[in-house]
C-alpha positions in Angstrom: 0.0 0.0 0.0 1.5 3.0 -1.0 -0.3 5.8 1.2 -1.5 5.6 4.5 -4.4 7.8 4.6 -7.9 5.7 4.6 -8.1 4.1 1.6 -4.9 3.2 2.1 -5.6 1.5 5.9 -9.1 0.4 4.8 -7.8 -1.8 1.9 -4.4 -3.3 4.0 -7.2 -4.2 6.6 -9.3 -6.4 4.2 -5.8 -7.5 2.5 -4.3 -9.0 5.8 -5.2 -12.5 5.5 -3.3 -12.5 2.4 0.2 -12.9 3.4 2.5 -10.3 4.7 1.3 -6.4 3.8 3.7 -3.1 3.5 1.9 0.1 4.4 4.6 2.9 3.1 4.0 6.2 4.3 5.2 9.5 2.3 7.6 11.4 5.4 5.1 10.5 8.0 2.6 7.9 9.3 0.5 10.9 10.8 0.4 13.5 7.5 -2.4 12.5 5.0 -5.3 14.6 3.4 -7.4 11.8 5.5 -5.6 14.0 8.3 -7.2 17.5 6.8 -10.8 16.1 6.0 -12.6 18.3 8.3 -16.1 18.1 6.3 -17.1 15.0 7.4 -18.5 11.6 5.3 -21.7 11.4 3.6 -24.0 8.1 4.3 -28.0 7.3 4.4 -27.9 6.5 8.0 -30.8 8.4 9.2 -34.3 7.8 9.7 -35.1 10.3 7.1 -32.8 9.8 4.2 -32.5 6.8 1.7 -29.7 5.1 0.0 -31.6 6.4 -3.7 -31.8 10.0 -2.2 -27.9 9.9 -1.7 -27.2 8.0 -5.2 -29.5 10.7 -6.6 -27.3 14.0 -5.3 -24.2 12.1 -6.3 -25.4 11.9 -9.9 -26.3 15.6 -10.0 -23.6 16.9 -8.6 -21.8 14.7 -10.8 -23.0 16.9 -13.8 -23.9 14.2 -16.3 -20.1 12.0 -16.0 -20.3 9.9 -12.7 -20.3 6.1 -13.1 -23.7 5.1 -12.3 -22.9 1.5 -10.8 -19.8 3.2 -9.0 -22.2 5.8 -7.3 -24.5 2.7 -6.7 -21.6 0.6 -4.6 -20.5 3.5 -2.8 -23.9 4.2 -1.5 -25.2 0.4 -1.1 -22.1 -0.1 0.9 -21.4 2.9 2.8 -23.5 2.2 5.9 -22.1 -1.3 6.6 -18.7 0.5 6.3 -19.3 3.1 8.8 -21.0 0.6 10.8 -17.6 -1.1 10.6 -16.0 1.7 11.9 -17.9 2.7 14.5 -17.3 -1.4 15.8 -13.8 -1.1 15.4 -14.3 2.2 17.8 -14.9 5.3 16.1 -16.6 7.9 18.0 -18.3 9.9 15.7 -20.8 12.8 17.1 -24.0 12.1 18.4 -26.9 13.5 20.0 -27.8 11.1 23.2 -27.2 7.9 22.2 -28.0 8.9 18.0 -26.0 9.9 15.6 -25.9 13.7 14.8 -26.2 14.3 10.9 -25.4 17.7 9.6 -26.6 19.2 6.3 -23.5 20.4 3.3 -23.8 22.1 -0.1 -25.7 20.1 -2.9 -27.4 17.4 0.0 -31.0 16.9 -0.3 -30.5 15.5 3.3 -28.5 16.2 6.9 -26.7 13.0 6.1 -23.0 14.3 6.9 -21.2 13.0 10.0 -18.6 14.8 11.8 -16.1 13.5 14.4 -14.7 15.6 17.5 -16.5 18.5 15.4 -14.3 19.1 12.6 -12.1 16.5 13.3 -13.8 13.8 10.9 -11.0 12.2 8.7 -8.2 12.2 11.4 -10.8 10.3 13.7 -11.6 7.5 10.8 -7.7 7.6 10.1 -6.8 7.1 13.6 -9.5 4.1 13.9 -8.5 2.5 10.8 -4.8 2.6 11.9 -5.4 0.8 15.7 -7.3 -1.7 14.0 -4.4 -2.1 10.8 -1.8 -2.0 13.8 -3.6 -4.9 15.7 -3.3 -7.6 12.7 -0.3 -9.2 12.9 0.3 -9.1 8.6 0.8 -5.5 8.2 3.8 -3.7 8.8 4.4 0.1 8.5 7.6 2.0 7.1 8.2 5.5 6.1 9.9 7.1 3.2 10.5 10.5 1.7 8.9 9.7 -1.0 7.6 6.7 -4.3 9.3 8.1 -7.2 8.6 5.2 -9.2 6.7 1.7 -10.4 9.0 -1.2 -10.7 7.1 -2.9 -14.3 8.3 -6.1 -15.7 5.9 -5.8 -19.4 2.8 -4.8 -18.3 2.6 -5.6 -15.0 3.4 -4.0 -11.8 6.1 -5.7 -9.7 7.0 -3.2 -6.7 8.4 0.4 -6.0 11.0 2.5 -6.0 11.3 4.5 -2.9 13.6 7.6 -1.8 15.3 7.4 1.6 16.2 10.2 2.6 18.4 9.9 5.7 20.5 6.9 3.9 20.4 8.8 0.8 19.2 5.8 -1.7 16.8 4.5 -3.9 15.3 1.4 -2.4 13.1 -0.9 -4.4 10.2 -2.6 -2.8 9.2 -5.9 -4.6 5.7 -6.6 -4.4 2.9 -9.3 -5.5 0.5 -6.3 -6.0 0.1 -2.7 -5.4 -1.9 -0.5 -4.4 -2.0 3.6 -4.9 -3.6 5.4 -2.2 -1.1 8.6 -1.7 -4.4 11.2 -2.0 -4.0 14.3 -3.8 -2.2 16.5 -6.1 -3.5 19.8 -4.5 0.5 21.3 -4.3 0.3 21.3 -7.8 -1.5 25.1 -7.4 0.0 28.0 -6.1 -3.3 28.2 -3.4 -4.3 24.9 -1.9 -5.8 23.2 1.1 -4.1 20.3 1.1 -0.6 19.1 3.1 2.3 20.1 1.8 2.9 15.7 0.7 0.1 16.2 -1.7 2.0 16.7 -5.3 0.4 14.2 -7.2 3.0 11.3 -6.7 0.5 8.7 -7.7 -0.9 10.0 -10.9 2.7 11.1 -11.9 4.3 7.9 -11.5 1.0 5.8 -12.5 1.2 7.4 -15.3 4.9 7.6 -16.3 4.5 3.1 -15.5 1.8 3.4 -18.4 -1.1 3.4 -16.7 -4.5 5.2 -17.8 -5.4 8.5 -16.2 -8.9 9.9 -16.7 -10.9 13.1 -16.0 -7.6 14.5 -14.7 -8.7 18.2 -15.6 -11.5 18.3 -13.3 -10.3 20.1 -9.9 -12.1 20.8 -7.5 -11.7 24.5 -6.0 -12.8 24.5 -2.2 -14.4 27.7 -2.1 -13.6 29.2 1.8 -9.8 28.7 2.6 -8.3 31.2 5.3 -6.8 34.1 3.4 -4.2 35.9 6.0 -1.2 36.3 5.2 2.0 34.0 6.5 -1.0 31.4 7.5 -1.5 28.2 5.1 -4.7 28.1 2.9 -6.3 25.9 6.2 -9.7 24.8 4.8 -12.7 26.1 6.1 -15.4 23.4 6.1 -18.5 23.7 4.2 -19.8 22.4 7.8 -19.6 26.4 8.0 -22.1 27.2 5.7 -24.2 24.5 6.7 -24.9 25.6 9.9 -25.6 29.3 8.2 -22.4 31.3 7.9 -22.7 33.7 5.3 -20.4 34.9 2.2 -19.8 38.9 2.3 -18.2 40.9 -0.3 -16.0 43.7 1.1 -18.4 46.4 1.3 -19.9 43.8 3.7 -23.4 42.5 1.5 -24.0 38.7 1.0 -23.8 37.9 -2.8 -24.6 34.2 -3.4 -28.0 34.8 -4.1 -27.1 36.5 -7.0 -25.4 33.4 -8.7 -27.6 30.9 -7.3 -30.6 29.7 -5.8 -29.2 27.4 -3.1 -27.0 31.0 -1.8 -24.2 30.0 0.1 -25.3 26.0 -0.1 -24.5 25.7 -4.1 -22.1 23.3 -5.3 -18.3 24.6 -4.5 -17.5 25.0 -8.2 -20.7 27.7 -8.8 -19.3 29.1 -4.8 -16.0 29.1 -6.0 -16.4 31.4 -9.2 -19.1 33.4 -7.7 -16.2 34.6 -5.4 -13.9 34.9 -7.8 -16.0 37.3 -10.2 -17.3 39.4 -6.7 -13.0 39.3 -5.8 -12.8 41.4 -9.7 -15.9 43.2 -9.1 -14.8 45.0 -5.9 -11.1 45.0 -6.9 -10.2 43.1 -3.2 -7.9 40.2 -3.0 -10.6 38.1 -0.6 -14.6 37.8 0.8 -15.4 37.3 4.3 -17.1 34.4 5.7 -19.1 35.6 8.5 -19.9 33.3 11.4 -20.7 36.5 14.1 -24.5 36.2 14.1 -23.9 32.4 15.5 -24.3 31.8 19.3 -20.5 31.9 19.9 -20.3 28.9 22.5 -22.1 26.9 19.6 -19.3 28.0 17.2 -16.4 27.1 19.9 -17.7 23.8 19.8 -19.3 22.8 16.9 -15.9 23.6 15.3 -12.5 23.9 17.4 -10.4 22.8 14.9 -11.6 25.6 12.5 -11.6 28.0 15.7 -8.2 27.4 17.4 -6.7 27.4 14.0 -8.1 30.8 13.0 -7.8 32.1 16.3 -3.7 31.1 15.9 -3.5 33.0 13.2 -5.0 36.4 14.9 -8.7 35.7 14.0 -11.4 34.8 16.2 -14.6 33.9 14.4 -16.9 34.5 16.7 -16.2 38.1 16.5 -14.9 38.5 13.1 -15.8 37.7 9.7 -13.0 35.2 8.5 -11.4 36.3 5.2 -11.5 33.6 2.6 -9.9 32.6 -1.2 -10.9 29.9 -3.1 -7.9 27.0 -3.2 -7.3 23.7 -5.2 -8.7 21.4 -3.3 -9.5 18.1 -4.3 -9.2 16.0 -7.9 -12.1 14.2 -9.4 -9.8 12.6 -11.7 -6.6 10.1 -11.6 -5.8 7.0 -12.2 -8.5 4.9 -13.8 -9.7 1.6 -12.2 -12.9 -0.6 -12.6 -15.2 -0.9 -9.4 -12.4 -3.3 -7.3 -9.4 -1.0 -7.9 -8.1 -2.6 -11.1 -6.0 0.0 -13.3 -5.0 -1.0 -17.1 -1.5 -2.5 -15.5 -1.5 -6.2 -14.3 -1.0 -6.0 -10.5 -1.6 -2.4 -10.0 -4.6 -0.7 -8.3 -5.4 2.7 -6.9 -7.8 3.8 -4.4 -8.7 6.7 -2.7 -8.6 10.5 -4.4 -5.9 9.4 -6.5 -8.3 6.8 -8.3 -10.8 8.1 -10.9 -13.4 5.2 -10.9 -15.7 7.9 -12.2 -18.0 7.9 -8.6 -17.5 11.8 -8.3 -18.0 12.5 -12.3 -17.7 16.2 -12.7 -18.0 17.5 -9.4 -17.7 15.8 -6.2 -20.9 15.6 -3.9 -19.2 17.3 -0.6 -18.4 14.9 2.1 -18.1 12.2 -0.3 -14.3 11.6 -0.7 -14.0 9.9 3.0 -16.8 7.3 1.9 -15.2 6.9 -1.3 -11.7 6.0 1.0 -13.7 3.7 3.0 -16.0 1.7 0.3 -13.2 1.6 -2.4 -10.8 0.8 -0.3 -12.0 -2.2 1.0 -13.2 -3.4 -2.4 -9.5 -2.9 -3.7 -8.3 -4.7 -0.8 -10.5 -8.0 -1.6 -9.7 -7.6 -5.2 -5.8 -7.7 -4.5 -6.0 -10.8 -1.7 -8.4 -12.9 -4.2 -6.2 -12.4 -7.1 -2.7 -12.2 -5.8 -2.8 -14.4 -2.7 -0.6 -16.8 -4.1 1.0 -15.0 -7.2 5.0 -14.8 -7.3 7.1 -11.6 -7.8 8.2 -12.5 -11.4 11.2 -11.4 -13.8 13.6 -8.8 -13.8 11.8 -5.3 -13.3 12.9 -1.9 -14.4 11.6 1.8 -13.7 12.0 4.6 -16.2 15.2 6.9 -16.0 14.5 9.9 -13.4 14.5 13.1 -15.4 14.0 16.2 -13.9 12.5 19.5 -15.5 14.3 22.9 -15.2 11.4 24.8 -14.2 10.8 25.8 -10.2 8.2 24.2 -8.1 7.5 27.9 -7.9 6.4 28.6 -11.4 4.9 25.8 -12.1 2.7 26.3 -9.2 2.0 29.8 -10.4 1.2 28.5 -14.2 -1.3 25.6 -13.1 -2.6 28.6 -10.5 -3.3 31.1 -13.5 -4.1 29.0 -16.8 -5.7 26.1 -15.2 -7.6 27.3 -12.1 -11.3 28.0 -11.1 -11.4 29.8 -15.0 -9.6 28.6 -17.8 -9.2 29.8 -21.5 -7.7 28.2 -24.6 -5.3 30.9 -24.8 -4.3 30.4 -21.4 -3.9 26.9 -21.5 -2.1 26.4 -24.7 0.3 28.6 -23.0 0.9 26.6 -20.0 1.2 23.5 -22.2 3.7 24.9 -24.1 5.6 26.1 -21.1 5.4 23.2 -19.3 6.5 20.9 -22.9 9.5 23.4 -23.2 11.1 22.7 -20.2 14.3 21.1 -20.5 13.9 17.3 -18.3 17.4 16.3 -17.1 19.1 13.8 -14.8 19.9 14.8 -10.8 22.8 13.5 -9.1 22.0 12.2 -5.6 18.4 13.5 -6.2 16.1 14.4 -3.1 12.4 14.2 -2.2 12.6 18.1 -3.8 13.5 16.9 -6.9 11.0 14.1 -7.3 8.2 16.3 -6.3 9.1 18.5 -8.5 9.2 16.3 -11.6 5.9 15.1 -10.6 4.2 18.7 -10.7 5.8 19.3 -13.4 4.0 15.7 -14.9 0.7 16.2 -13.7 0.4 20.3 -14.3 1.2 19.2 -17.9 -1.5 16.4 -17.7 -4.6 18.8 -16.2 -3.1 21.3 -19.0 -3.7 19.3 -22.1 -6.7 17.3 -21.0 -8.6 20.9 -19.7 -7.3 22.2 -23.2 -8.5 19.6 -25.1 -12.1 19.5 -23.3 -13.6 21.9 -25.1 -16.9 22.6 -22.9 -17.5 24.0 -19.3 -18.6 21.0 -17.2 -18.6 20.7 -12.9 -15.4 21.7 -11.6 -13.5 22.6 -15.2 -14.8 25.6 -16.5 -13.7 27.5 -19.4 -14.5 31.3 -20.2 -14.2 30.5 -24.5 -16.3 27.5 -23.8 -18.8 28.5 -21.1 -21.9 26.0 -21.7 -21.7 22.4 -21.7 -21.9 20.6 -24.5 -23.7 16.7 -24.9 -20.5 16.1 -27.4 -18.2 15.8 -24.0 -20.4 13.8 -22.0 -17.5 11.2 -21.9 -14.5 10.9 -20.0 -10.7 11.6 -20.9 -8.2 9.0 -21.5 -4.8 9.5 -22.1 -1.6 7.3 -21.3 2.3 7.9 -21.8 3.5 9.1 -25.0 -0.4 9.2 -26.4 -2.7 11.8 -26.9 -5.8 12.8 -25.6 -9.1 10.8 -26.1 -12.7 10.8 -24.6 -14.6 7.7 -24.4 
């Protein structure tokens, strides 16, 4: 398992009967996006809701490209895994003895649980870990970082990992693998996700020969903390749920202008709404206003969100918080089927950096932790029925590490400008030619730096040509030369190394 954020613990779990299991961990066991997931996870748990209802938001927030039988498993099988959970001892919040559902953006239901508040995804990764740490078949190890896939033809034989304090490659044979390393979030300028979240497992997925699909649809979390010196830390769409208001800088709500669900509309319409208010006023932020909440509800419902802001000299319950839009989280990756299964014999992918096609367009907010959970145990069963027994196989090679001349910097600024919350042709042919000029050379005694770096560079290029080459506005990829969606690119992207572009 490379990743140990909850897919990542979820699938090792169901893969321990199976022989001996290697969780490997990017710099720390503790630093995931599972870690940041403050939202909470989406399930039809309460009296009130139905499995249907949740299938039915999925599919139109999904803006016409989720998977139908994907949506259905994650659904159909997302109570029995939080029931899981909860027996394996997570506390998740309730309300006497029953469980306390909260209402997001785009829900027809409160169907959201939270842990600790707006603790959610650190709670289910802390659970998943006791319980991974308790079977005697897995076994944990840390690394700076996967820069490659060991392939033997076309199947996956192991890893290539970069330890940093012995300053070597180390190669990690395996009967299967699996790619849960989250995110590729650091691949903008503004982001909410950890600073380990570069896009390792699309990049080197992708460099092995793997499919990646729907890579250009990113997902822009519409309230991050804008103050300067402080990280873009997310501010839950929890917020707004429990009725804290957008506010331009004169001070007036605005979301009512771009839509009729006001501050509850799906993060993409949020996101832009912002955006355009941000070049209407001419200020660098909006305000999310919390200050007409009782203020011992706000301490509580959220301390994560309140100790953080409060650290950083703002205290929410007094003050409206000021807020930017920031890459947040990737509908796209790695393609599978249902169990994990990518194009590559022995590889699979779980987790955010899988596209199985459950979050189409647009993901359904709270839905990524489910997805984790559900997906990740289906990967694991997939790996221990098929590779129980299977050998390691042949001599195994990874491609040459080449690394581009470019700066984390600038390419973090290009993907920031031409392939953001609004795109243009002009803009993106741009970056794709930047990004295709940049000379790729070899690194002596090459660092974690250095393989983040190239995998940016990778996947920046990758969102580039497949947003260029989808020539519609559709969920979270919206371009201003191509503002209407259009039934020709109701498909999804394809594209592998060394090929181009294809929808299917």
């Amino acid at each position: 398992m490379v990743g140990a954020g909850v897919a990542g613990l979820r699938a090792a779990i169901e893969l321990a009967a199976a022989g001996t299991v290697l969780v490997v961990a990017k710099d720390s066991l503790r630093e995931s996006s599972s870690e940041y997931a403050q939202g909470g996870i989406a399930v039809a748990l309460s009296d009130d809701d139905e499995v249907e209802l949740h299938e039915q938001d999925t599919l139109n927030a999904g803006a016409g490209l989720c998977n139908r039988e994907a949506v259905h498993a994650l659904v159909e099988e997302g109570p029995a895994g939080i029931e899981k959970l909860i027996e394996w001892g997570a506390e998740f919040d309730r309300e006497g003895t029953k469980l306390l559902f909260a209402r997001e953006g785009a829900h027809s239901r409160s169907r959201v649980l939270h842990a600790h508040g707006d603790s959610t995804g650190s709670e289910i990764a802390r659970t998943l870990y006791r319980k991974a740490s308790s079977l005697p078949g897995i076994r944990f190890q840390s690394f700076s970082a996967i820069t490659d896939l060991l392939t033997n033809e076309d199947a996956v034989t192991g890893a290539v990992a970069c330890d940093k304090k012995a300053k070597r490659q180390v190669r990690i044979n395996a009967r299967a693998v699996l790619l849960a390393t989250g995110g590729l979030g650091c691949v903008f300028k503004e982001t909410t996700n950890p600073d380990v979240a570069t896009g390792d497992g699309v990049a080197t997925a992708y460099r092995a020969g793997a499919v990646i699909s729907d890579i250009e649809f990113v997902q822009f979390h519409p309230t991050a903390l804008f103050v300067a010196g402080a990280p873009r830390f997310l501010l839950s769409e929890a917020l707004r749920g429990e009725g804290a208001y957008l506010r331009n800088a004169a001070g007036d709500r605005f979301m009512s202008a771009y839509h009729a669900m006001a501050e509850l509309a799906p993060r993409d319409v949020v996101s832009r709404a912002i955006i355009s208010e941000m070049r209407r006023t001419g200020a660098t932020n909006v305000f999310l206003d919390l200050t007409h909440l009782d203020a011992e509800f706000v301490r509580n419902r959220f301390p994560r969100v309140y100790s953080t802001c409060l650290q950083h000299g703002v205290d929410i319950t007094a003050v409206p918080a000021p807020v930017h839009p920031a890459a947040h989280y990737s509908m796209g990756g790695v393609r599978t089927d249902l169990y994990g299964k990518t194009n590559l014999e022995r590889l699979y992918a779980a987790g955010e950096v899988a596209c199985t096609g459950v979050h189409g367009a647009n993901r359904l907010a709270s839905n990524s932790l489910l997805e984790g959970v559900v997906f990740g145990a289906r990967a694991g069963a997939a790996m221990r029925d098929s590779h129980s027994k299977s050998g390691g196989g042949g001599q195994s090679s990874s491609p040459e590490a080449l690394f581009p001349s470019l700066t984390k910097s600038e390419i973090r600024g290009l993907a920031w400008e031409h392939c953001g919350i609004t795109r243009s042709g002009d803009g993106l042919r741009a970056a794709c030619r930047t990004l295709a000029a940049a000379k790729l050379e070899p690194v002596a005694n090459a660092d974690r730096e250095h393989y983040e770096l190239r995998n940016i560079h990778s996947v920046a290029h990758l969102i580039a040509r497949s947003a260029l080459a989808r020539e519609e506005s559709r969920g979270g990829h919206y371009r201003s030369d191509f503002p209407e969606t259009r039934e020709i690119f109701q498909k999804h992207s394809l594209i592998s190394h060394g090929g181009e572009i294809s929808f299917a």
